[in-house]
DRENDO-1510 file (C-alpha; in Angstrom, 1 decimal, always signed):
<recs>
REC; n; res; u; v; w
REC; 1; UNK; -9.6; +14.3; -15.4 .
REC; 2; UNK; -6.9; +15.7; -17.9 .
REC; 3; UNK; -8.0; +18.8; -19.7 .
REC; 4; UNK; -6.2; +20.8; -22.1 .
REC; 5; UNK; -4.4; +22.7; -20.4 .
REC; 6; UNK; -2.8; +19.8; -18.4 .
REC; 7; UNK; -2.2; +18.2; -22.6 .
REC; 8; UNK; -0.6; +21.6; -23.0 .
REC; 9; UNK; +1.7; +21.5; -19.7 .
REC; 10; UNK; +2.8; +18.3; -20.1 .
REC; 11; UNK; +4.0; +19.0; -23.2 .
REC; 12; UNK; +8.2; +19.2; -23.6 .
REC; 13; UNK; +8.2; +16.6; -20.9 .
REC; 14; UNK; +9.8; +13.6; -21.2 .
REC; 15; UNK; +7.8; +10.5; -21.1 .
REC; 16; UNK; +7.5; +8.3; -19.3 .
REC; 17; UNK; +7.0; +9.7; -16.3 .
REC; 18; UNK; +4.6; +9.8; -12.8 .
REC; 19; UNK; +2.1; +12.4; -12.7 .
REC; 20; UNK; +0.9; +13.2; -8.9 .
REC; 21; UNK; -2.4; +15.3; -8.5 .
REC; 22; UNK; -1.8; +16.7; -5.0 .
REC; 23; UNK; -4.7; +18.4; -4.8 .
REC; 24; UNK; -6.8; +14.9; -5.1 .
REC; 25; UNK; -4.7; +13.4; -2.6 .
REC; 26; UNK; -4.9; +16.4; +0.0 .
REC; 27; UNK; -8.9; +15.7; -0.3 .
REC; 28; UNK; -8.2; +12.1; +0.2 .
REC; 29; UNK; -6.6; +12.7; +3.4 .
REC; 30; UNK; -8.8; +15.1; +4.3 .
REC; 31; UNK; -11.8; +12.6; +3.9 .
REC; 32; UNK; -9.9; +10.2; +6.1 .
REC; 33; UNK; -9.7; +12.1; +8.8 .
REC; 34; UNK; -13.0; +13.8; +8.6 .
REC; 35; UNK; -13.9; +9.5; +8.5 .
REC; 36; UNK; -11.8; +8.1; +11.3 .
REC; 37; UNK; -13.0; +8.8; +14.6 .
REC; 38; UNK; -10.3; +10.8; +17.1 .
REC; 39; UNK; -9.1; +7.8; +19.0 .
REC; 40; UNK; -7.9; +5.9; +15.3 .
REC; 41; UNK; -4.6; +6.1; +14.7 .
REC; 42; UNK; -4.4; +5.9; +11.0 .
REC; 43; UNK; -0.8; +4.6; +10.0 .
REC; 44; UNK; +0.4; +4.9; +6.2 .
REC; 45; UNK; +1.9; +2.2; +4.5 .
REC; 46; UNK; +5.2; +3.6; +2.9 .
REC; 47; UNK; +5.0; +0.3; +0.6 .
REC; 48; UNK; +2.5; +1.7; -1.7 .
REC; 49; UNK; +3.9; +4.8; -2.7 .
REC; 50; UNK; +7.2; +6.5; -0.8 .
REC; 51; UNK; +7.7; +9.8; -2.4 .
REC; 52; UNK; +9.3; +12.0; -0.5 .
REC; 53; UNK; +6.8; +14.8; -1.1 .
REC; 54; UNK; +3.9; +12.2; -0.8 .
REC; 55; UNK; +5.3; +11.1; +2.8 .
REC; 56; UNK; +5.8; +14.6; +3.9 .
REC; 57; UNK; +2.3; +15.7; +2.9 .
REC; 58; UNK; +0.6; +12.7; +4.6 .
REC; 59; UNK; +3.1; +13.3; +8.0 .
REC; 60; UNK; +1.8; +16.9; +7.9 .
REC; 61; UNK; -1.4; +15.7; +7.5 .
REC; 62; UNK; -1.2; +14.0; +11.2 .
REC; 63; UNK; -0.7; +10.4; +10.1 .
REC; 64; UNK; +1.7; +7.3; +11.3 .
REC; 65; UNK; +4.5; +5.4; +9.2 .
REC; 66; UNK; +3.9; +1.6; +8.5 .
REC; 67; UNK; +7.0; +0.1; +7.5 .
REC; 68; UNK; +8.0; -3.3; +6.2 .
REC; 69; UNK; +11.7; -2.4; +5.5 .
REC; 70; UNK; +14.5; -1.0; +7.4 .
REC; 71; UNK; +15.0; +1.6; +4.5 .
REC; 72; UNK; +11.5; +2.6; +5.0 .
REC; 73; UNK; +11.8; +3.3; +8.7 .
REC; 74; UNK; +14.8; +4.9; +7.4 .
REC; 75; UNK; +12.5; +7.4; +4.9 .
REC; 76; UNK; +9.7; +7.7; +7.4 .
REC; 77; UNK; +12.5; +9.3; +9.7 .
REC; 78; UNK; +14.1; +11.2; +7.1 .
REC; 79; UNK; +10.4; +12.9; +5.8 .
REC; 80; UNK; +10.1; +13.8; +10.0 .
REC; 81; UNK; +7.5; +11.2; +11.4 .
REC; 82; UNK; +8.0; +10.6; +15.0 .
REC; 83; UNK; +9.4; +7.4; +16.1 .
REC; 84; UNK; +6.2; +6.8; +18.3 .
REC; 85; UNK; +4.3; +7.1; +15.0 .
REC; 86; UNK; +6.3; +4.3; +13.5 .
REC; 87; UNK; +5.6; +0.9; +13.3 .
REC; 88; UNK; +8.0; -1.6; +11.9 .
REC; 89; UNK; +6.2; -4.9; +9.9 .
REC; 90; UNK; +7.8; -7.9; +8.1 .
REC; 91; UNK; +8.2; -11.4; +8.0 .
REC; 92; UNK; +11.9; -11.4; +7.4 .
REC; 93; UNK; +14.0; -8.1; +9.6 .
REC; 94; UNK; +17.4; -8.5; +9.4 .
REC; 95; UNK; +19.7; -7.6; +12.1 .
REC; 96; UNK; +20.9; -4.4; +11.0 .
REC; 97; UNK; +17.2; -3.5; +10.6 .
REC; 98; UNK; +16.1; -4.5; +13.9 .
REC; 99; UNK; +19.1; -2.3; +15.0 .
REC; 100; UNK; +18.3; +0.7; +13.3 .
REC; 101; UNK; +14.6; +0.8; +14.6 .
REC; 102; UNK; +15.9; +0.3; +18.2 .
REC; 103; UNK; +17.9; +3.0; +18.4 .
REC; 104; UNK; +15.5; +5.5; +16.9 .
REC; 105; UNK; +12.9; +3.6; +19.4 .
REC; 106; UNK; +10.1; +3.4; +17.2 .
REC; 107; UNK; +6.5; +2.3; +18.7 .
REC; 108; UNK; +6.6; -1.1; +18.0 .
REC; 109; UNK; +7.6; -4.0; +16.1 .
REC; 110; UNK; +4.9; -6.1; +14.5 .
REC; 111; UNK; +6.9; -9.7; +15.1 .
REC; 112; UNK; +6.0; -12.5; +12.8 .
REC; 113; UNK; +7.5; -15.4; +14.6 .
REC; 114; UNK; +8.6; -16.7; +17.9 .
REC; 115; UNK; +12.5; -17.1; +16.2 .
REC; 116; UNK; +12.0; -13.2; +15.5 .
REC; 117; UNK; +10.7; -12.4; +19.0 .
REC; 118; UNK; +14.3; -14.4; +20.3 .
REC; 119; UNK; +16.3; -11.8; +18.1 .
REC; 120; UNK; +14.7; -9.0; +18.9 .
REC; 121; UNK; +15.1; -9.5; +22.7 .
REC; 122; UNK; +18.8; -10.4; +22.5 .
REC; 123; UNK; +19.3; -7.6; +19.9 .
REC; 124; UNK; +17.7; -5.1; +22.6 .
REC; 125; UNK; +20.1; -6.7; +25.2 .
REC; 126; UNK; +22.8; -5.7; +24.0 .
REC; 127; UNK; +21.7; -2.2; +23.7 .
REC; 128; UNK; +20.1; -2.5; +27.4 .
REC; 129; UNK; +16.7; -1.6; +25.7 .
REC; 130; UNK; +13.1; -3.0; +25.7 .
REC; 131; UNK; +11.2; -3.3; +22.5 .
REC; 132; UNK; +7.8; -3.0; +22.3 .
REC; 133; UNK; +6.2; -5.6; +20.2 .
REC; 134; UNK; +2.7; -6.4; +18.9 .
REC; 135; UNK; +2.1; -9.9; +17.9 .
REC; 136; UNK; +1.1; -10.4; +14.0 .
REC; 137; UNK; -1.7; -12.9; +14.0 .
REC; 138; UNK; -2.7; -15.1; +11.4 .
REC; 139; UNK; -6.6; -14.9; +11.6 .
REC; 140; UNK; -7.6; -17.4; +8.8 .
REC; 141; UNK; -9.5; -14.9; +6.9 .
REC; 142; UNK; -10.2; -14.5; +3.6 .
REC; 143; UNK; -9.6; -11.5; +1.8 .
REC; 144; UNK; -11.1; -12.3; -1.3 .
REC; 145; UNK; -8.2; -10.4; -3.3 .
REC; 146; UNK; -5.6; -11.3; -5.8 .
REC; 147; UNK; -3.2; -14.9; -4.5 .
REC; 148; UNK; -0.5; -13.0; -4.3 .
REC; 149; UNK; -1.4; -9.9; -2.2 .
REC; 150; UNK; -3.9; -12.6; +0.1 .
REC; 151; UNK; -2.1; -12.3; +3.5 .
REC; 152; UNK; -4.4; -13.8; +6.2 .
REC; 153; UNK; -4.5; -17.5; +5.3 .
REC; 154; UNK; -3.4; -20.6; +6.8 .
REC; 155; UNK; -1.1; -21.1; +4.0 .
REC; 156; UNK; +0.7; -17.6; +3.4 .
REC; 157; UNK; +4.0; -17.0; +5.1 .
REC; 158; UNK; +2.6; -14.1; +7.4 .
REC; 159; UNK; +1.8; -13.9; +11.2 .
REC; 160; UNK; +2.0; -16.3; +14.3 .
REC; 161; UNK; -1.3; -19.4; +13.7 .
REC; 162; UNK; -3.4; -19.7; +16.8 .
REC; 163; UNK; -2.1; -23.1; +17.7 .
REC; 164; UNK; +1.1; -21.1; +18.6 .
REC; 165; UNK; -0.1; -19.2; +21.1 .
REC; 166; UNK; +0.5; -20.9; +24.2 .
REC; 167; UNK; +4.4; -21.6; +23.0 .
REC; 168; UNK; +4.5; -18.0; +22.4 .
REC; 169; UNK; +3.5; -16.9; +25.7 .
REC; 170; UNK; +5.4; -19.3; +27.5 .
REC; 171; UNK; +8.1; -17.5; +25.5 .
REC; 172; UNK; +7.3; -14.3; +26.2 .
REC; 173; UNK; +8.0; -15.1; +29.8 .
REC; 174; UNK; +11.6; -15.7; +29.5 .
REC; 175; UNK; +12.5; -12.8; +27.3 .
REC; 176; UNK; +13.1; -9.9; +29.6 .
REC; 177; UNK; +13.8; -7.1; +27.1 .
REC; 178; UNK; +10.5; -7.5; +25.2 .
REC; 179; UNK; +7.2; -5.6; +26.3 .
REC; 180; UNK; +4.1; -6.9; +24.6 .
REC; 181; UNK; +2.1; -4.1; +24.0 .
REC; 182; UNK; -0.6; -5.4; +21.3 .
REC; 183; UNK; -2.0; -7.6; +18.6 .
REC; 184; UNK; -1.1; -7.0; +14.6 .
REC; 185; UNK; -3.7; -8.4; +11.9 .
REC; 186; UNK; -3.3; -8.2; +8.5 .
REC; 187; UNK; -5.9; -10.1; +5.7 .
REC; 188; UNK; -4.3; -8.7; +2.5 .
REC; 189; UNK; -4.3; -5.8; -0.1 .
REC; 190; UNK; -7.0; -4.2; -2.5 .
REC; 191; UNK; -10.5; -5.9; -0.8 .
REC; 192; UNK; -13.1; -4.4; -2.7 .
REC; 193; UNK; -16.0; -5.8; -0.3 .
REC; 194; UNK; -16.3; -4.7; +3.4 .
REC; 195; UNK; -17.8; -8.1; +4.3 .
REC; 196; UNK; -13.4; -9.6; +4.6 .
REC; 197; UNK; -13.1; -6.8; +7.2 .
REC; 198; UNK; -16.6; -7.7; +9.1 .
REC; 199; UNK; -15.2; -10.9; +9.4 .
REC; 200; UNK; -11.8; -9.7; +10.2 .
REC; 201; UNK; -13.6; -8.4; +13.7 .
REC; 202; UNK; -15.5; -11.3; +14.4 .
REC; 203; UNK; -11.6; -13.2; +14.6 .
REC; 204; UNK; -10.0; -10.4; +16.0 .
REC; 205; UNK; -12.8; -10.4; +19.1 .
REC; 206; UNK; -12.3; -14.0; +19.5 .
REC; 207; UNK; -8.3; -13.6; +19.4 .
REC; 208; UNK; -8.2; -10.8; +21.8 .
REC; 209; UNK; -11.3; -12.5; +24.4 .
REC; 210; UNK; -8.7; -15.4; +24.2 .
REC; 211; UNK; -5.3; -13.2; +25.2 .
REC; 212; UNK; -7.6; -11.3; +28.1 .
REC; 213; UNK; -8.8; -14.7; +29.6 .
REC; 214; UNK; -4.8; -15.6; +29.6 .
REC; 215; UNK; -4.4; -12.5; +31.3 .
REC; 216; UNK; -2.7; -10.2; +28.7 .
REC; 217; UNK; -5.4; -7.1; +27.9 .
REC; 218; UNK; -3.3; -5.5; +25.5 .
REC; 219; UNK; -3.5; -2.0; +25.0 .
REC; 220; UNK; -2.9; -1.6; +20.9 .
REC; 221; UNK; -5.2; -3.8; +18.4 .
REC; 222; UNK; -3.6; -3.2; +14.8 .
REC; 223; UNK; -6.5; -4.4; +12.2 .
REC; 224; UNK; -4.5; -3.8; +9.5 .
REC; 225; UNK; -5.6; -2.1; +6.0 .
REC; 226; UNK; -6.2; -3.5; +2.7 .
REC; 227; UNK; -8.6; -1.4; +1.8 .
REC; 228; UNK; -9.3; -1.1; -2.4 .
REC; 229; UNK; -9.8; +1.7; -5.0 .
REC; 230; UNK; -12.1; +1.7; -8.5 .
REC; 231; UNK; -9.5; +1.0; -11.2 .
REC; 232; UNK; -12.4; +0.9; -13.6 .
REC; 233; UNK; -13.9; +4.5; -12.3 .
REC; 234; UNK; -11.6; +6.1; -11.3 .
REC; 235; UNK; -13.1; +9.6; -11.7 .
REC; 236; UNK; -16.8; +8.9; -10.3 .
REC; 237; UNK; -14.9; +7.2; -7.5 .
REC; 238; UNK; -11.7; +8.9; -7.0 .
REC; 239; UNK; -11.8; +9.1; -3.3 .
REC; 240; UNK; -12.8; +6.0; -1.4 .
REC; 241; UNK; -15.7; +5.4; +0.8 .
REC; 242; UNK; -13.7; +6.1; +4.5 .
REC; 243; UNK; -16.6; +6.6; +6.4 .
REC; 244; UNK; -18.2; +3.4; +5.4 .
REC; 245; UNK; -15.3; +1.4; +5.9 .
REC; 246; UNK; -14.2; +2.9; +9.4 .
REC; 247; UNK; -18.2; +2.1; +10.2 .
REC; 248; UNK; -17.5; -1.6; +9.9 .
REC; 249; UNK; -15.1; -1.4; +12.5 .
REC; 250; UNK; -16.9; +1.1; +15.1 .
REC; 251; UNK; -19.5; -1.5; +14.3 .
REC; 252; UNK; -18.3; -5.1; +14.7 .
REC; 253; UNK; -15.1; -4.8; +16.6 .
REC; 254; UNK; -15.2; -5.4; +20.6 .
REC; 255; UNK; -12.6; -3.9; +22.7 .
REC; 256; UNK; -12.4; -3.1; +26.1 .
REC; 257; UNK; -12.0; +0.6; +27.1 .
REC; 258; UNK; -8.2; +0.9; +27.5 .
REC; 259; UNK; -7.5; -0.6; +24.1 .
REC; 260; UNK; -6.9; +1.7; +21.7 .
REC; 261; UNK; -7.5; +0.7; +17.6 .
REC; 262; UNK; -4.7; +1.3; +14.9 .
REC; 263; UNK; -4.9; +1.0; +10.6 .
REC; 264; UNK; -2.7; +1.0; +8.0 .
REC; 265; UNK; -3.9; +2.1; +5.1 .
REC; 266; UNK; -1.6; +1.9; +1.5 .
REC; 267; UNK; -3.4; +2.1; -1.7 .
REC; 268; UNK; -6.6; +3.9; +0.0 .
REC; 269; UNK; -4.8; +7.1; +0.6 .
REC; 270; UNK; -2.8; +7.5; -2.8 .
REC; 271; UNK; -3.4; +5.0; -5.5 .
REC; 272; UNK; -6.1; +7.6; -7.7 .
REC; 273; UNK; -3.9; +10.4; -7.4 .
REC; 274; UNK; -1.1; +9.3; -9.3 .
REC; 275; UNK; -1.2; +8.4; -12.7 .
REC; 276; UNK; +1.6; +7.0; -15.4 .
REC; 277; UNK; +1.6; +9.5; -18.8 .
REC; 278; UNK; +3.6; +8.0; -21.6 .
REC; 279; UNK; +4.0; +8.7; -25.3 .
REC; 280; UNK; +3.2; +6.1; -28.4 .
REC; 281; UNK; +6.1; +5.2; -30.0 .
REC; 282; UNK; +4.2; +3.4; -33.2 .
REC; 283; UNK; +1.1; +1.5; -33.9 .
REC; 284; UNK; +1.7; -1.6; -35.2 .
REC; 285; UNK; -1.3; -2.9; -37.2 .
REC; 286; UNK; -2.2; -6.6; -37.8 .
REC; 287; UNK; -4.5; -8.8; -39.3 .
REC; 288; UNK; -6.6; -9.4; -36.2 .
REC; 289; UNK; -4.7; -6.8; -33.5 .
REC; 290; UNK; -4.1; -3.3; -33.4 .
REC; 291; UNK; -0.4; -2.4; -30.8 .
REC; 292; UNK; +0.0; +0.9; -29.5 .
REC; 293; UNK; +3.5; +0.8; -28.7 .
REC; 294; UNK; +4.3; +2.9; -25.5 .
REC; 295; UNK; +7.3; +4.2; -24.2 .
REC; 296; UNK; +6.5; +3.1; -20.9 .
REC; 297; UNK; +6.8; -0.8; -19.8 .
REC; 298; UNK; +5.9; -2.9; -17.2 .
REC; 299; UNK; +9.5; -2.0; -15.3 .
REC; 300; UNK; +7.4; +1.8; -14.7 .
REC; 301; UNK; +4.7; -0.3; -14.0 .
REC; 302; UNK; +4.6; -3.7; -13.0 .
REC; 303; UNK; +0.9; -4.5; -11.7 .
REC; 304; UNK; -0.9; -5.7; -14.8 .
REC; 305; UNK; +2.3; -8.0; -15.7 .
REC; 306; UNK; +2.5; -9.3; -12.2 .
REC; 307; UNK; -0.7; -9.5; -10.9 .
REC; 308; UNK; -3.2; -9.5; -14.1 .
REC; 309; UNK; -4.4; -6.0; -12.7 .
REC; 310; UNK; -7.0; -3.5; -14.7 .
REC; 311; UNK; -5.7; -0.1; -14.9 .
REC; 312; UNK; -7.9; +2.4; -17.4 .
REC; 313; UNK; -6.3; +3.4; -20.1 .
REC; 314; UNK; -6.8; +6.6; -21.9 .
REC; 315; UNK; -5.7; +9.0; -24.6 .
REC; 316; UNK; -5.9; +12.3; -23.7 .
REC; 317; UNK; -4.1; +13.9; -26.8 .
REC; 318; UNK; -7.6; +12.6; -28.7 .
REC; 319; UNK; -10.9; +13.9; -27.3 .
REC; 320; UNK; -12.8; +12.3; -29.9 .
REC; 321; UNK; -14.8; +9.3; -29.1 .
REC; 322; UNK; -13.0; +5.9; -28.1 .
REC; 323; UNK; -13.9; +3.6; -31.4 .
REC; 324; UNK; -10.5; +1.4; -32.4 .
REC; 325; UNK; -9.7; -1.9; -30.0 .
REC; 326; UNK; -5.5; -1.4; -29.0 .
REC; 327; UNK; -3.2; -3.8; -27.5 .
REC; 328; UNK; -1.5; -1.3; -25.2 .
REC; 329; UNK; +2.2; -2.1; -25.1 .
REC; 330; UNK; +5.6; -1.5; -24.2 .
REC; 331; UNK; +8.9; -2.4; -25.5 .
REC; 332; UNK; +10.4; -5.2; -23.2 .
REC; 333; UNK; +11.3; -8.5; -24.8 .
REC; 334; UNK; +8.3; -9.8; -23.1 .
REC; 335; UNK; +5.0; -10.9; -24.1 .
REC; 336; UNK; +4.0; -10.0; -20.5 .
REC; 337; UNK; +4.7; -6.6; -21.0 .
REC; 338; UNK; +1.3; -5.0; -21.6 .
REC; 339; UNK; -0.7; -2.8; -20.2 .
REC; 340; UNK; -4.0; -4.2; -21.4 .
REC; 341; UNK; -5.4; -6.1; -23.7 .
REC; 342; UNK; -8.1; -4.8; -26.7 .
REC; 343; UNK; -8.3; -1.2; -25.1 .
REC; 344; UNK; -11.3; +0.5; -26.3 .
REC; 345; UNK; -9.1; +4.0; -27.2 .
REC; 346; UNK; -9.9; +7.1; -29.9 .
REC; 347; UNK; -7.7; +7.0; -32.9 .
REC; 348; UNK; -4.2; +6.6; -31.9 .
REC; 349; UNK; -1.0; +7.6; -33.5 .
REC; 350; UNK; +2.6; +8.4; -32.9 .
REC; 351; UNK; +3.3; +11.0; -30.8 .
REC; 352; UNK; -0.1; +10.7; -28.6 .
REC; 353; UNK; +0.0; +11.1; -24.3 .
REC; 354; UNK; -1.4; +7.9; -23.0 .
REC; 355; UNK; -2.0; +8.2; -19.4 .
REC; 356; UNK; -2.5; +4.9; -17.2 .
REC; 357; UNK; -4.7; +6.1; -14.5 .
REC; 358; UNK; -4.9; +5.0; -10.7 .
REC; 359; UNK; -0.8; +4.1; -10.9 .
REC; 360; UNK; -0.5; +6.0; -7.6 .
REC; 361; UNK; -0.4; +2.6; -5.7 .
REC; 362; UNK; +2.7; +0.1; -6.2 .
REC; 363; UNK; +3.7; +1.9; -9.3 .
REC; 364; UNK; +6.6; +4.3; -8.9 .
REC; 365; UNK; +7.7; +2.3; -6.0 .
REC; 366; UNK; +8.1; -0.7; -7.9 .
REC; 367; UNK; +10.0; +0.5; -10.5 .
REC; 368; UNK; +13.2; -1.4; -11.9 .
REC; 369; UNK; +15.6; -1.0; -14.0 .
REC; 370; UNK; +15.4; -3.9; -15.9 .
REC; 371; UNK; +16.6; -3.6; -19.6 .
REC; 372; UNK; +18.6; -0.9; -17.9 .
REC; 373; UNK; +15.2; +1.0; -18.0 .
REC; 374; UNK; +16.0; +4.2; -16.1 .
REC; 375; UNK; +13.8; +5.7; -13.6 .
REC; 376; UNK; +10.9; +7.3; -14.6 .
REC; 377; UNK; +10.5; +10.6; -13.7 .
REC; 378; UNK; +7.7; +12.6; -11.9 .
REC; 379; UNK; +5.6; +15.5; -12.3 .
REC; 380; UNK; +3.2; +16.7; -9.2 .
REC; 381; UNK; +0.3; +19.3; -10.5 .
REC; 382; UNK; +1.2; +21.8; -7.7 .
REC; 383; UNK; +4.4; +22.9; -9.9 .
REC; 384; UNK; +3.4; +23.1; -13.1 .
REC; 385; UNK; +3.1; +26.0; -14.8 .
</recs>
């Protein structure tokens, strides 16, 4: 992945920063839609990664905008997306957000809740407007992922449970400035198997069969994304199997011939092209464990604190062979603040690039500035020189 030439660019630069290889993630999308039959609509989700340049390559690309924040409606607007390509998710809108997507009258509004679907409506009354909403269903599926990124349970805090549905429709009928226009399904994020999406179908037939015999065949069927990446390969696998995943659903999912399909897809489309390059500040060497000390922390990258998450690890200033264990670590004051325990790494010494690959995903966009960390900055491989 990083040659010497790339060692040699870097170099000057301040660390930490975000490095983005745009030509990997041009092939990505590229392989999407070479993947995704013609009557898919792909959507991206700006939640994984919303760099401006990132956004802009993947609207001129011919991808959607899913959005779980008013702010990122706002940046899908700002980097040019149409509002019909824009779709607006989330468990808890507020007002002003609600406001702000109906007057840039986005496609739709995935609604979570029958209390959300009674503020829309009298939100869009006041405006004399109709919002178009999709229904987010909670199918009960598994996604075999990570607790906190599982989204299609019983017990998560997402989507409307099938024992609502006959109180939502009756609802539906007395709110004259909502059009339902489709169903929303989410299971949750990085699913490494394709068997959670099989069964995804299989719920989402019985779901829509059960809306059609009520007398609602609705036009859109979101299914959602979720799709994962190969943290532990990331160069044999650095663009994800589309076609076989886009085959699961051509397969299993039954829809009648006016609906019409949509994904949104996060750490599928961007996750291996971006990676985090820091510099070691010391090694600290103990009786039983060897720190490399980094100058990048889990506020430039939260995943492995926060969710226990592999990332490979690598040090490209050292082309020899990897033959010391490290602690790979940053300088918080907290013991959670590591990027990986007993890292197999070459010889490591002060001064050395680290990078911490497949960061392109939920890295950069979940910065903070605890500490008072500042923001890390970002290279993209298309200006360096």
């Amino acid at each position: 992945m990083f040659t010497k030439q790339h060692i040699a660019q870097f170099s000057g630069k301040e660390t930490p920063f975000y490095f983005y290889d745009i030509d990997l993630l041009k092939k990505t999308l590229a392989a999407v839609k070479k993947a995704a039959p013609k009557e898919y609509h792909i959507h991206y989700a700006l939640k994984a990664n919303s760099n401006i340049k990132i956004l802009e390559l993947i609207r001129e690309a011919g991808f959607g905008a899913d959005c779980v924040s008013g702010n990122e409606v706002k940046r899908a607007h700002q980097c040019g997306f149409k509002p019909n390509d824009i779709v607006f998710a989330g468990v808890g809108k507020s007002d002003a957000e609600i406001n702000f997507a109906l007057e840039k009258d986005i496609f739709c509004f995935n609604v979570e809740s029958k209390a959300e679907l009674t503020v829309i409506n009298e939100l869009a009354a006041s405006k004399n407007k109709r919002a178009r909403v999709a229904l987010r269903i909670n199918p009960n599926v598994d996604a075999h992922t990570h607790k906190y990124i599982t989204t299609g349970l019983e017990e998560n805090k997402f989507g409307i449970n099938p024992y609502e549905f006959d109180d939502v429709l009756a609802l539906l009928k007395q709110l004259p400035n909502i059009e339902l226009i489709g169903l929303h399904f989410h299971i949750g994020s990085q699913i490494g198997s394709l068997t959670p999406f099989k069964n995804l179908c299989q719920r989402v037939n019985e779901i829509n069969h059960w809306f059609i015999e009520k007398g609602y065949l609705l036009p859109n069927i979101n299914v959602g994304g979720g799709l994962g990446i190969n943290y532990h390969q990331p160069d044999s696998e650095s663009v994800v199997d589309f076609e076989a995943f886009f085959n699961v659903f051509k397969q299993f999912l039954e829809l009648k011939p006016t609906q019409q399909v949509h994904f949104e897809l996060d750490r599928a489309f961007v996750g291996q092209c971006g990676n985090l390059i820091s510099k070691v500040l010391y090694i600290k060497n103990g009786l039983t464990t060897n720190f490399a000390i980094l100058d990048a922390n889990m506020t430039e990258l939260i995943r492995p604190a926060l969710y226990q998450a592999y990332h490979k690890i690598e040090n490209i200033s050292n082309a020899s062979e990897p033959s010391i264990k490290y602690d790979v670590v940053g300088p918080i004051c907290e013991s959670s603040d590591c990027f990986g325990k007993a890292v197999l790494l070459a010889e490591t010494k002060r001064g050395d690039l680290i990078a911490i690959r497949s960061a392109g995903a939920y890295g950069e966009v979940m910065a903070s500035h605890y500490n008072l960390r500042t923001d890390p900055n970002v290279v993209y491989s298309d200006e360096l020189k």
